[in-house]
PATORLO-295090 format. One record per residue (C-alpha): x, y, z; residue in three letters. Coordinates in steps of 0.25 Angstrom, whole numbers, padded with zeros to 4 digits, always signed. Layout:
<sites>
XYZala/...
</sites>
This chain:
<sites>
-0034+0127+0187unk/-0044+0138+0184unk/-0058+0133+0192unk/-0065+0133+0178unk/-0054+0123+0172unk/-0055+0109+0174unk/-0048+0096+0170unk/-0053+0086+0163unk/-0047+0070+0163unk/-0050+0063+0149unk/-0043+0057+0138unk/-0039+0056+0124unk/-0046+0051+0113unk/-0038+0051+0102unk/-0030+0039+0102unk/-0030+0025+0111unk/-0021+0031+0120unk/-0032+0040+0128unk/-0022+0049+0134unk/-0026+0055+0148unk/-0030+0070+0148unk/-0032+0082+0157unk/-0040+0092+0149unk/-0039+0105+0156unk/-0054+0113+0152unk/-0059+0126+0154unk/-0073+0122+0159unk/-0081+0136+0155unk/-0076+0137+0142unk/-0075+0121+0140unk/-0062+0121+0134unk/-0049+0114+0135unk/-0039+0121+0141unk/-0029+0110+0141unk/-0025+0095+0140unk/-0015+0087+0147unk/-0011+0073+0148unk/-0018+0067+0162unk/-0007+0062+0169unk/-0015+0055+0179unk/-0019+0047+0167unk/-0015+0033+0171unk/-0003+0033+0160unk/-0011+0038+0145unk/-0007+0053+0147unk/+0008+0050+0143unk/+0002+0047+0129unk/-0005+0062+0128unk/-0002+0067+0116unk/-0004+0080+0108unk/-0017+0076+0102unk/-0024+0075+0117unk/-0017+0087+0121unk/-0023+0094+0111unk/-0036+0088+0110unk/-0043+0101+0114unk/-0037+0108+0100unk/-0050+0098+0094unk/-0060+0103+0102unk/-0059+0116+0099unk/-0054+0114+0083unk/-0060+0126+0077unk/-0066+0118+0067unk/-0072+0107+0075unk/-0088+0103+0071unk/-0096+0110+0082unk/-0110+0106+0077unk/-0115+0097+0067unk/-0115+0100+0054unk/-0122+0096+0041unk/-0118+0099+0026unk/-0127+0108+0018unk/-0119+0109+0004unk/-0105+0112+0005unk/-0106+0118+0021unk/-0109+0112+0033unk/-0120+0117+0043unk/-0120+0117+0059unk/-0133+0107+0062unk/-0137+0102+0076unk/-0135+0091+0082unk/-0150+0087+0081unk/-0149+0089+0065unk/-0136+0083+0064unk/-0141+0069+0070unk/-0153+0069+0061unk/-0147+0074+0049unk/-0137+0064+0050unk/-0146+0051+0054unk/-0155+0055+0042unk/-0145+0057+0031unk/-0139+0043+0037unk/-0152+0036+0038unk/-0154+0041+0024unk/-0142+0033+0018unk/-0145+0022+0026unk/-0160+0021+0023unk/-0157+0021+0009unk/-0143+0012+0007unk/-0143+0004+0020unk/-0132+0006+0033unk/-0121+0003+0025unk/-0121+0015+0017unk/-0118+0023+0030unk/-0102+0020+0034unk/-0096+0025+0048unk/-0083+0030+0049unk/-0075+0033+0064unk/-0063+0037+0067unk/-0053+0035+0077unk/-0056+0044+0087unk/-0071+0038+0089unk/-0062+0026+0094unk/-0058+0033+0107unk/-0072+0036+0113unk/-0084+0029+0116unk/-0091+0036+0106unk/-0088+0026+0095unk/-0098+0014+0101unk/-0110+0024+0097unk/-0103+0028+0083unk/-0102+0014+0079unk/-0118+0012+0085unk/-0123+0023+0076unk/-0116+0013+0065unk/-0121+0000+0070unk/-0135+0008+0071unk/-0135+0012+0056unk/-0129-0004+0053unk/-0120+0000+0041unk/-0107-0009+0040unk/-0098+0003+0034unk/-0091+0005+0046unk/-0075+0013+0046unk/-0065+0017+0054unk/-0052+0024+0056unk/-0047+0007+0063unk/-0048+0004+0049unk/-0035+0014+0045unk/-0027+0009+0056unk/-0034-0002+0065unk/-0041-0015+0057unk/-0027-0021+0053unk/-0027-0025+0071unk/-0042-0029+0071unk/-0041-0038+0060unk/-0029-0045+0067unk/-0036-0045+0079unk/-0050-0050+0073unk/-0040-0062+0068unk/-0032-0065+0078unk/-0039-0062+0090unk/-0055-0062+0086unk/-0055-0048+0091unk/-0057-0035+0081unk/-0050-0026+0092unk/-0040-0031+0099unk/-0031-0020+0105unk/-0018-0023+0110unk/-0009-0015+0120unk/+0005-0015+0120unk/+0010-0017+0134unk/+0023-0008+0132unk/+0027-0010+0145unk/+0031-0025+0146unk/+0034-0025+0130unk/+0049-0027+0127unk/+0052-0029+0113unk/+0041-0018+0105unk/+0039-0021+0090unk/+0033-0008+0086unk/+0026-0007+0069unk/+0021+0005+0063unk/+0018+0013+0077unk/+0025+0025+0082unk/+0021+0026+0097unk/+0031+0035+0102unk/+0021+0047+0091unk/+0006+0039+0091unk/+0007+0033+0106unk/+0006+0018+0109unk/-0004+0014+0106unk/-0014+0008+0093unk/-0025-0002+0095unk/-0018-0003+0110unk/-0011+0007+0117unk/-0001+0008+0129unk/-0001+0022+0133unk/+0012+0029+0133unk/+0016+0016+0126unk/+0029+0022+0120unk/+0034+0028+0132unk/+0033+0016+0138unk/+0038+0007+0127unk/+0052+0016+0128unk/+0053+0013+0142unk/+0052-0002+0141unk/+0061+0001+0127unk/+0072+0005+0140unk/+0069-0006+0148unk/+0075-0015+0137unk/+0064-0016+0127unk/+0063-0017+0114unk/+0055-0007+0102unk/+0056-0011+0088unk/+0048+0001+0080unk/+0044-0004+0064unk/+0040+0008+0057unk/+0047+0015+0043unk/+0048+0027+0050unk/+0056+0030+0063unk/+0047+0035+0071unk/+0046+0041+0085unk/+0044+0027+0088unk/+0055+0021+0080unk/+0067+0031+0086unk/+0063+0026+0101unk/+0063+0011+0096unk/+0076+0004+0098unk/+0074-0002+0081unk/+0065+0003+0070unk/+0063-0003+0060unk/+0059+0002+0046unk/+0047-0004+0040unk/+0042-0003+0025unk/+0028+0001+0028unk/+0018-0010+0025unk/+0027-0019+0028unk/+0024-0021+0043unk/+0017-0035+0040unk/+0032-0040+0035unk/+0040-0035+0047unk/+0030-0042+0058unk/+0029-0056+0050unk/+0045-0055+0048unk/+0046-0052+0065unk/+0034-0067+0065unk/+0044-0074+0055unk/+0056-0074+0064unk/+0047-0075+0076unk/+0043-0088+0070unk/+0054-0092+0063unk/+0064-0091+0077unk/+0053-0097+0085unk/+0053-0084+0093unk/+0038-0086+0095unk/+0033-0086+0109unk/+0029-0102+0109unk/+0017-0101+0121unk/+0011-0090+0112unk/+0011-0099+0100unk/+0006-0111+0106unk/-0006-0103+0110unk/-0008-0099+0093unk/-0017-0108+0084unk/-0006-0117+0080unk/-0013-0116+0066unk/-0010-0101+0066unk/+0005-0102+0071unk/+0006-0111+0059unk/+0003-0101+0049unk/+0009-0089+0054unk/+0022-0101+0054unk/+0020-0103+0041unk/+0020-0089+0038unk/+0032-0085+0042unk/+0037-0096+0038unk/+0037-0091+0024unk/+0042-0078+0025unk/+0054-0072+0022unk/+0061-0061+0030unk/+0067-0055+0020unk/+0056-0054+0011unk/+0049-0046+0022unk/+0062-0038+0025unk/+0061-0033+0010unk/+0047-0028+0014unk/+0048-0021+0026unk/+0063-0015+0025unk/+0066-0021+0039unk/+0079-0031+0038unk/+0076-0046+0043unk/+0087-0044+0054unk/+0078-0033+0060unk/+0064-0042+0060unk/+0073-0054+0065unk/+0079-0045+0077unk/+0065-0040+0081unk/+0057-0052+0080unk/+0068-0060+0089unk/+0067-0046+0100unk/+0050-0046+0098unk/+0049-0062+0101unk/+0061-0061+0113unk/+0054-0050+0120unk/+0046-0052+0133unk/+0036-0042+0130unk/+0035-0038+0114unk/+0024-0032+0105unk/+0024-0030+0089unk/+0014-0017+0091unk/+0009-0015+0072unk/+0003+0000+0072unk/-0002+0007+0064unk/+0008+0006+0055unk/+0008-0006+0053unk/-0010-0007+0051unk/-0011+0006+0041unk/-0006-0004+0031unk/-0011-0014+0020unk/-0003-0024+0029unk/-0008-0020+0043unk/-0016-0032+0048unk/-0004-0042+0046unk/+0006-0033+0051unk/-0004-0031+0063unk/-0007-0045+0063unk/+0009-0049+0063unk/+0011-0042+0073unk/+0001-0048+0083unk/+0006-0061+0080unk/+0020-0057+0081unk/+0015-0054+0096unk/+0008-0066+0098unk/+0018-0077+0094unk/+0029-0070+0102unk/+0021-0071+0114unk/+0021-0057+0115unk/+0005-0054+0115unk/-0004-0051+0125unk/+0009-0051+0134unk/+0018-0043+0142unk/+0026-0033+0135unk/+0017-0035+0121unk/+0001-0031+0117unk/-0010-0032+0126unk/-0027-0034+0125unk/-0032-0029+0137unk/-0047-0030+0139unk/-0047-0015+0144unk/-0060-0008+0153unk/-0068-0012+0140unk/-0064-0024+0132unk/-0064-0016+0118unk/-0061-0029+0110unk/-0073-0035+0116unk/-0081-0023+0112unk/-0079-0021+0097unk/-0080-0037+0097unk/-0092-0035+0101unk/-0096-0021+0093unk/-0089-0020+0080unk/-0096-0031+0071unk/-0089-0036+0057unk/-0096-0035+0045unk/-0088-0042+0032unk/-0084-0034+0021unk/-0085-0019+0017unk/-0095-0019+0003unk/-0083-0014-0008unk/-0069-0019-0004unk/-0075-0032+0004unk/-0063-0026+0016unk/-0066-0033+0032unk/-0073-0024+0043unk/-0063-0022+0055unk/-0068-0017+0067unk/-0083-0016+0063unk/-0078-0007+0052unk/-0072-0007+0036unk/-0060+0000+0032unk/-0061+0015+0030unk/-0051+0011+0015unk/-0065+0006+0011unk/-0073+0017+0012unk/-0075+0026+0000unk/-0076+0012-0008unk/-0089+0010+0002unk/-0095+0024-0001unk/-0091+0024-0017unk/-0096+0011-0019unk/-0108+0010-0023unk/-0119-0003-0019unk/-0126-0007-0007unk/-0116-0003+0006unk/-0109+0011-0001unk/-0108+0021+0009unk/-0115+0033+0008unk/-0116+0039+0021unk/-0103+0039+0033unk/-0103+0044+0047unk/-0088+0048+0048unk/-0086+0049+0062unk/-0070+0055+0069unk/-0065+0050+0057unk/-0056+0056+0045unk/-0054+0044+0036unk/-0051+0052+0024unk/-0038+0057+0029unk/-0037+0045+0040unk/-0040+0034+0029unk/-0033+0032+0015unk/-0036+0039+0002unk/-0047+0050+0009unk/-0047+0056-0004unk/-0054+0044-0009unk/-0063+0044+0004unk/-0068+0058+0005unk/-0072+0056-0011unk/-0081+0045-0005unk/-0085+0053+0006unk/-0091+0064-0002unk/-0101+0055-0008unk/-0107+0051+0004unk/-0122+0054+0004unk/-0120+0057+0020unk/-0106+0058+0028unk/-0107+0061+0043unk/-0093+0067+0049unk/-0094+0067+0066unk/-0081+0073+0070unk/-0076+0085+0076unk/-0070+0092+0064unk/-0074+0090+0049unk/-0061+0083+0044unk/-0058+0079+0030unk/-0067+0067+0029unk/-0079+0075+0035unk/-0078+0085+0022unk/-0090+0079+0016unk/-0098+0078+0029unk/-0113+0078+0028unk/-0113+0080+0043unk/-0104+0084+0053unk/-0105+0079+0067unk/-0096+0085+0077unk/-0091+0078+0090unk/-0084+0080+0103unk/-0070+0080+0105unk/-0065+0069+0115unk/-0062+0081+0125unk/-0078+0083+0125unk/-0081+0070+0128unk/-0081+0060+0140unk/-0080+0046+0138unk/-0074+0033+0142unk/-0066+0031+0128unk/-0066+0014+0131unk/-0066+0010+0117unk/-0048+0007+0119unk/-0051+0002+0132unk/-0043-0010+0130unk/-0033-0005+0121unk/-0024+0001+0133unk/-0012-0005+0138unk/-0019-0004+0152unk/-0033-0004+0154unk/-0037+0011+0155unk/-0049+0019+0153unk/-0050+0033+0156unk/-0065+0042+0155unk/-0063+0054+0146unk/-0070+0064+0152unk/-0076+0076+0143unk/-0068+0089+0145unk/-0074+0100+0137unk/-0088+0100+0131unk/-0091+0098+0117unk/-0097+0109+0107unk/-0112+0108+0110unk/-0116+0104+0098unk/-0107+0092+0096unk/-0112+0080+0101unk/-0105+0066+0105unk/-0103+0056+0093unk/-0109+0047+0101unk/-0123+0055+0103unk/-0123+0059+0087unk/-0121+0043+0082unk/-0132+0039+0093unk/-0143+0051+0089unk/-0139+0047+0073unk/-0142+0033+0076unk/-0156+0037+0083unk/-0159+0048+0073unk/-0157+0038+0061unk/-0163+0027+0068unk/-0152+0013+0068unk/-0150+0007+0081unk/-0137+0013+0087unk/-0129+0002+0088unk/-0135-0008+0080unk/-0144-0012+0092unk/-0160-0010+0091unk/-0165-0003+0102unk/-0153+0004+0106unk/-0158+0017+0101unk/-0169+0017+0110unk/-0162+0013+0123unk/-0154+0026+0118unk/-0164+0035+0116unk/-0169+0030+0130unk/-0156+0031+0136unk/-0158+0046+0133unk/-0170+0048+0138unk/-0169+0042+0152unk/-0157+0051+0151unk/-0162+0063+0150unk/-0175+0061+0159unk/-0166+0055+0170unk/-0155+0063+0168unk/-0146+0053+0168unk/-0137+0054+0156unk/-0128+0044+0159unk/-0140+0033+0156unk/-0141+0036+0141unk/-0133+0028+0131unk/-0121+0037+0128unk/-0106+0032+0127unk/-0106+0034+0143unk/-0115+0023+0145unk/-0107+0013+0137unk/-0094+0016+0143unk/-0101+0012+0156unk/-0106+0002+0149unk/-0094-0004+0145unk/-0086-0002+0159unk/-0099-0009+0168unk/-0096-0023+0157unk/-0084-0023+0159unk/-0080-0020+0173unk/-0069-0014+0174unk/-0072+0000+0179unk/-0085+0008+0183unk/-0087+0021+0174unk/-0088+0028+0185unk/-0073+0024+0190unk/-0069+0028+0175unk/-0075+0040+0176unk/-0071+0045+0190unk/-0056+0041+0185unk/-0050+0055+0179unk/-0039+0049+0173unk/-0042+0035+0170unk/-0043+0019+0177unk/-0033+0009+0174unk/-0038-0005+0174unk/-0030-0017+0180unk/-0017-0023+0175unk/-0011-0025+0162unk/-0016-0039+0157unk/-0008-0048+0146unk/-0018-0060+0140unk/-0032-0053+0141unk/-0035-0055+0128unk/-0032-0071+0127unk/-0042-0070+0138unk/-0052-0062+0131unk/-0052-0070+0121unk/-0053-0083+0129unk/-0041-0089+0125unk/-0045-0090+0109unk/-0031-0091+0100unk/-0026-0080+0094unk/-0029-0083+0078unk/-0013-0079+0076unk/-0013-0083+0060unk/-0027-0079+0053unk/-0027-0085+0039unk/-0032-0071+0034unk/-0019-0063+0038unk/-0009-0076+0036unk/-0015-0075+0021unk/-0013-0060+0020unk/+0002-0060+0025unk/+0005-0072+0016unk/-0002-0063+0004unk/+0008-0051+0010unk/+0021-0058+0008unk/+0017-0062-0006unk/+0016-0050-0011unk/+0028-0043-0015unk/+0033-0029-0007unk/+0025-0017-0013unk/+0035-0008-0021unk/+0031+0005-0028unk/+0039+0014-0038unk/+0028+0024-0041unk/+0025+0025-0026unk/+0038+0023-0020unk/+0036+0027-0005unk/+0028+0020+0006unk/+0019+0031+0014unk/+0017+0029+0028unk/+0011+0035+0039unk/+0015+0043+0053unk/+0006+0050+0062unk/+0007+0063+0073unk/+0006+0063+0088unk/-0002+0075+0084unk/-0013+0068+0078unk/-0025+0057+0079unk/-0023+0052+0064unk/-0031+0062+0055unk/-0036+0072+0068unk/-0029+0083+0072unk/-0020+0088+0063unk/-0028+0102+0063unk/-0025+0104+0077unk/-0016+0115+0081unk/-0008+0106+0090unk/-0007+0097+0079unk/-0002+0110+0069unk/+0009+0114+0078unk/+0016+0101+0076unk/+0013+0096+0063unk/+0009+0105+0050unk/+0007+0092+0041unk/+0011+0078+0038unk/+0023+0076+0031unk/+0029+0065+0020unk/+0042+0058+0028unk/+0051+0054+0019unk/+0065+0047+0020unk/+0077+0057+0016unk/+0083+0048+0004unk/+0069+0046-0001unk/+0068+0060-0001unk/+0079+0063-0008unk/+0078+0055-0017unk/+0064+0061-0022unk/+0071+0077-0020unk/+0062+0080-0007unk/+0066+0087+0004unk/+0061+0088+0019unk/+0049+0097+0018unk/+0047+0096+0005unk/+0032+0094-0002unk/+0032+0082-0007unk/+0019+0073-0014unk/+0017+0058-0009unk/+0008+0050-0020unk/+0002+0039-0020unk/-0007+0029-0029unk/-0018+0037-0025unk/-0015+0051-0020unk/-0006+0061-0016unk/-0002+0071-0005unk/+0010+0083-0003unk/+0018+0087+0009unk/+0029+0088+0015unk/+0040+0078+0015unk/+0048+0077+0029unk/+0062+0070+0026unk/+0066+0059+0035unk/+0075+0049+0038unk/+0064+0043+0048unk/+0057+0035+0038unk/+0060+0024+0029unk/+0065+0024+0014unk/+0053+0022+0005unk/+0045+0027+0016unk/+0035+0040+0018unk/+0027+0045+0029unk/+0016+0053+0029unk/+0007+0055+0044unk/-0007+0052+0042unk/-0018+0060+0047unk/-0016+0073+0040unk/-0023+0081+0029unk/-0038+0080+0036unk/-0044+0094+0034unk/-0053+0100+0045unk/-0066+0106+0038unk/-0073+0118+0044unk/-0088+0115+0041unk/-0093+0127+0050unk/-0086+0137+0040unk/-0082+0131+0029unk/-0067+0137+0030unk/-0054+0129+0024unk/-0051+0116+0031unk/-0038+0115+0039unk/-0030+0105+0033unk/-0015+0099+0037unk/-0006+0088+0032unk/-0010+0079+0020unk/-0017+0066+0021unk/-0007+0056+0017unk/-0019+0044+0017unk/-0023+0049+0003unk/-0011+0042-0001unk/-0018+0028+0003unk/-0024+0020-0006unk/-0039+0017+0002unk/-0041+0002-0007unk/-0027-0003-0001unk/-0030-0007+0011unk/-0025-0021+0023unk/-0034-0031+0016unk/-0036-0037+0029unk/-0040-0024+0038unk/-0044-0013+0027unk/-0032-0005+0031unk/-0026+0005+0022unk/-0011+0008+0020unk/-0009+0019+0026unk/+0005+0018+0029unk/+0011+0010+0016unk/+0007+0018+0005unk/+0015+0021-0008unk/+0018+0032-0011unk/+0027+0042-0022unk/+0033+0056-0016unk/+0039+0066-0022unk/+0042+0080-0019unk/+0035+0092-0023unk/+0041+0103-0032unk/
</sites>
């Protein structure tokens, strides 16, 4: 290697899967040269994918932000940092002053969830006090918290499959062999290593209406009617039950109360009724519910598939009881809790407070925040709580979220709308302020937030390998100065801003940076209390530290032995509402819309990207052959999909790999990326399918839209 070349050892940030990287950088001109995967990375490099590989074609994006800016009229105009800050605290302190802390929502997205970044994002909100808190979890997440909040007494409960000792895999709405394995808990090269126990003699049954990646590798797939998922897990429970295939120790340990009712619920369904729903025969449930309770080691593994429903929380919910009464949880072969280097379900316990019901549509808080559905209700309502003022923050909800067209007409009322990101994306177009940030690959952190969502205990520091621009400053740094310029107590605690303010003082006259309360000092913080490893060991470890054993039972422990609330009256009422109700038909909207997603992508980032380009051009409209017949289109043909509330054109793919009945459309297209510095044409590829959701139809019990069973008409274009 040329002397003024160097390696850098880091890791990925843009899923749970934190694959290990060598980043090859040409230290005088501070760019990357090229990434590989680390393969002295204990076992996460096998994951590496495009995106990480690639991750440098986002630092250099030829419109990335580069300074702050600030709207004057129609155009935006390069501030400094200094401005930026005081700009921003005064326009919020303005709204605040004037309409209380509520008027002020937050939005963050997914990729603030992979850093340690977020603890000071969410200080800069506690500081300012408003309860109008959103996030991406709510699109795909809250269906798991409210189970585990129910079941367990615990918002965020991640669960690991253990693919290794699993024999008989039961796999709903995920395709791990495209989007790796892993959701709420993942198993690094999960797939790989479910294939392999597959030729040892296991077991994989894939549920999904298309036949996927996933699907072709599994030894039976069985076709699903989306939104149906619910059906499918309580008919697998009802033979369980009805067989007495239940594992009995695992039941004795149940509230006999709660066995009783779940009894009772299965006592009244019929298979058959719940066959006509789903599409699958009665014989196929029967099959794999006797193979799932029979196994050694079995998991039913819901994904998001199954969550982006209005059904999502009770087929989560089914399926985590199917786990439990088999004897299959926490256990050999199925899903694990393992505390981790930093016990994460402890923490958000601890962090993430709950505060009743949002002001318009009276929908739960999940996870310290309310469903992103409800947000352009909050800001067009008018009365005591509308918002009038949003920090928007790595997020795109009007693409990633249902009905944007409905959202970004909310958001251009705003009195004050703060984007911090690295581009100007289609939700930032009415920005008042643009914050730029670092990319991952110009920042070092140890990203513990999914410490204890590994199927081995595993942290890795991310050392920085190219400096950022030098007028972008951390996010963390802009929500602290923001929270001392505005004058709230950054994390709701009094006091704390003066300890910060002196951190910073002390150092910078002793010169000792380390001491000032930064990020830095909480992840040191948080590996002293718990004890598992010195900093400086993480640190000085290049490609990672693996901690002990793989341990079945840690949960039962951490919760001291409490029972596991398997039958909540809440969910027990709203399946029993669920079967009452006669299966959704629709002759105007014939077709149920469903999603898919690319390797290529991080849900709406990315698609501007080169790499992405040469792969894929656009999303598409799958449709099955004799339902394309039938309506006169042809593969390639441009064809219009309708909806109650919206429409969209492209391109129709014909395929036998769906379902009858059935389209799919991949998400995460149609985001256009602004150029504020120039004003020039923004890039733009692929269609948003999400303006075919309805934002008001949402899971009643977790605020989650339908994403991926949506009606809808198609027809071809002339």
């Amino acid at each position: 290697m040329h002397d003024k070349n160097r390696v850098v050892y880091t890791t990925c940030r843009y899923c749970e899967s934190c694959c290990g990287l060598a980043v090859e950088v040409d230290v005088e001109a501070n760019r990357v040269l090229r990434i590989k995967a680390d393969k002295e990375n204990p076992g996460s490099w096998r994951d590496i994918c495009n995106k990480g590989l690639t991750a440098n074609e986002v630092v250099e994006h030829p419109r990335r932000l580069r300074w702050p800016m600030k709207r004057v009229g129609e155009r935006y105009v390069r501030v400094s940092y200094e401005e930026a800050v005081e700009g921003v605290a005064s326009d919020l302190r303005r709204v605040m002053d004037a309409h209380g802390p509520d008027a002020i929502a937050s939005y963050i997205g997914n990729p603030i969830g992979f850093g340690s970044d977020v603890v000071f994002s969410l200080g800069l909100i506690d500081g300012i006090g408003t309860r109008n808190r959103y996030s991406a979890s709510s699109l795909d997440q809250n269906n798991q918290h409210v189970v585990s909040e129910a079941l367990f007494g615990y918002t965020f409960v991640p669960f690991c499959p253990d693919v290794d000792g699993c024999d008989y895999l039961v796999l709903v709405g995920g395709n791990p062999a495209i989007s790796r394995f892993g959701w709420l808990g993942s198993a690094t090269d999960g797939w790989r290593r479910m294939l392999g126990r597959q030729k040892e003699g296991a077991t994989i049954v894939v549920v999904d209406p298309r036949r996927t990646r996933s699907a072709e590798d599994a030894d039976r797939h069985l076709a699903i009617e989306p939104g149906t998922d619910w059906a499918f897990l309580l008919g697998l429970l009802t033979v369980i039950f009805r067989e007495d295939l239940e594992d009995a120790e695992a039941v004795a340990e149940l509230p006999a109360d709660h066995v009783a009712r779940l009894r009772g619920l299965t006592n009244a369904v019929d298979l058959h009724a719940l066959s006509s729903r789903t599409g699958i025969p009665v014989a196929a449930v029967e099959e794999v519910a006797r193979g799932y309770a029979k196994a050694q080691g079995a998991m039913c593994l819901t994904m998001t598939g199954v969550s982006q429903n209005d059904t999502g929380t009770l087929g989560q919910w089914l399926s985590t009881v199917l786990d439990i009464v088999t004897g299959h949880f926490d256990r050999p072969g199925g899903r694990r809790w393992d505390s981790g280097f930093v016990n994460m379900t402890d923490f958000a316990s601890r962090s993430l407070s709950e505060d009743g019901v949002s002001r318009v549509r009276g929908q739960r808080t999940v996870m310290g925040c309310r469903s992103v559905c409800e947000l352009p209700d909050e800001i067009d309502t008018p009365g005591e709580g509308q918002v009038r003022a949003l920090i928007l923050q790595a997020g795109n909800p009007v693409v990633a979220g249902p009905n944007g067209a409905a959202l970004d007409r909310s958001l251009a009322s705003l009195e004050c709308l703060v984007a911090i990101d690295l581009v100007q994306r289609e939700s930032h177009r009415h920005a008042h302020w643009l914050i730029p940030v670092p990319h991952w690959l110009e920042r070092s952190e140890l990203p513990f937030n999914l410490a204890n969502a590994q199927d081995q205990s595993f942290l890795q520091y991310a050392n920085r390998a190219v400096e950022p621009p030098s007028d972008v400053r951390p996010e963390w740094e802009f929500c602290t100065d923001v929270a001392l310029a505005m004058g709230v107590p950054m994390l709701g605690r009094r006091g704390f801003n003066t300890a910060i303010r002196t951190s910073r003082w002390l150092a910078k006259a002793l010169g000792r940076p380390g001491i000032a309360i930064t990020p830095a000092l909480l992840e040191r913080v948080s590996l002293t209390v718990t004890k598992r490893a010195s900093y400086k060991s993480i640190k000085e470890a290049p490609h990672g530290v693996a901690h002990g054993e793989k341990r079945f039972g840690q949960l039962a422990e951490f919760r001291k032995g409490a029972p596991i609330l398997i039958a909540p009256q809440e969910l027990c009422r709203a399946l029993e509402q669920k079967l009452a109700e006669p299966p959704g038909r629709g002759e105007a909207f014939p077709f149920l819309m469903t999603g898919g997603r690319s390797l290529h992508l991080m849900n709406s980032w990315l698609t501007e990207l080169p790499n992405v380009q040469k792969r894929e051009q656009e999303n598409h409209c799958e449709i099955h052959p004799d339902d394309a017949n039938a309506l006169g289109i042809a593969n390639g043909d441009r064809v219009r999909v309708r909806s109650e509330i919206g429409a969209i054109e492209l391109s129709a793919e014909v395929s036998d790999r769906i379902r009858r009945g059935i389209v799919c459309i991949p998400h995460g297209w149609g985001s256009r990326v602004f150029s504020p510095a120039n004003g020039a044409d923004p890039i733009v590829h692929g269609v948003n399918r999400n303006l075919l959701v309805d934002h008001r139809v949402v899971d009643p019990l977790s605020g989650t839209p339908k994403l991926n069973s949506t009606r809808v008409a198609v027809e071809r274009i002339a």
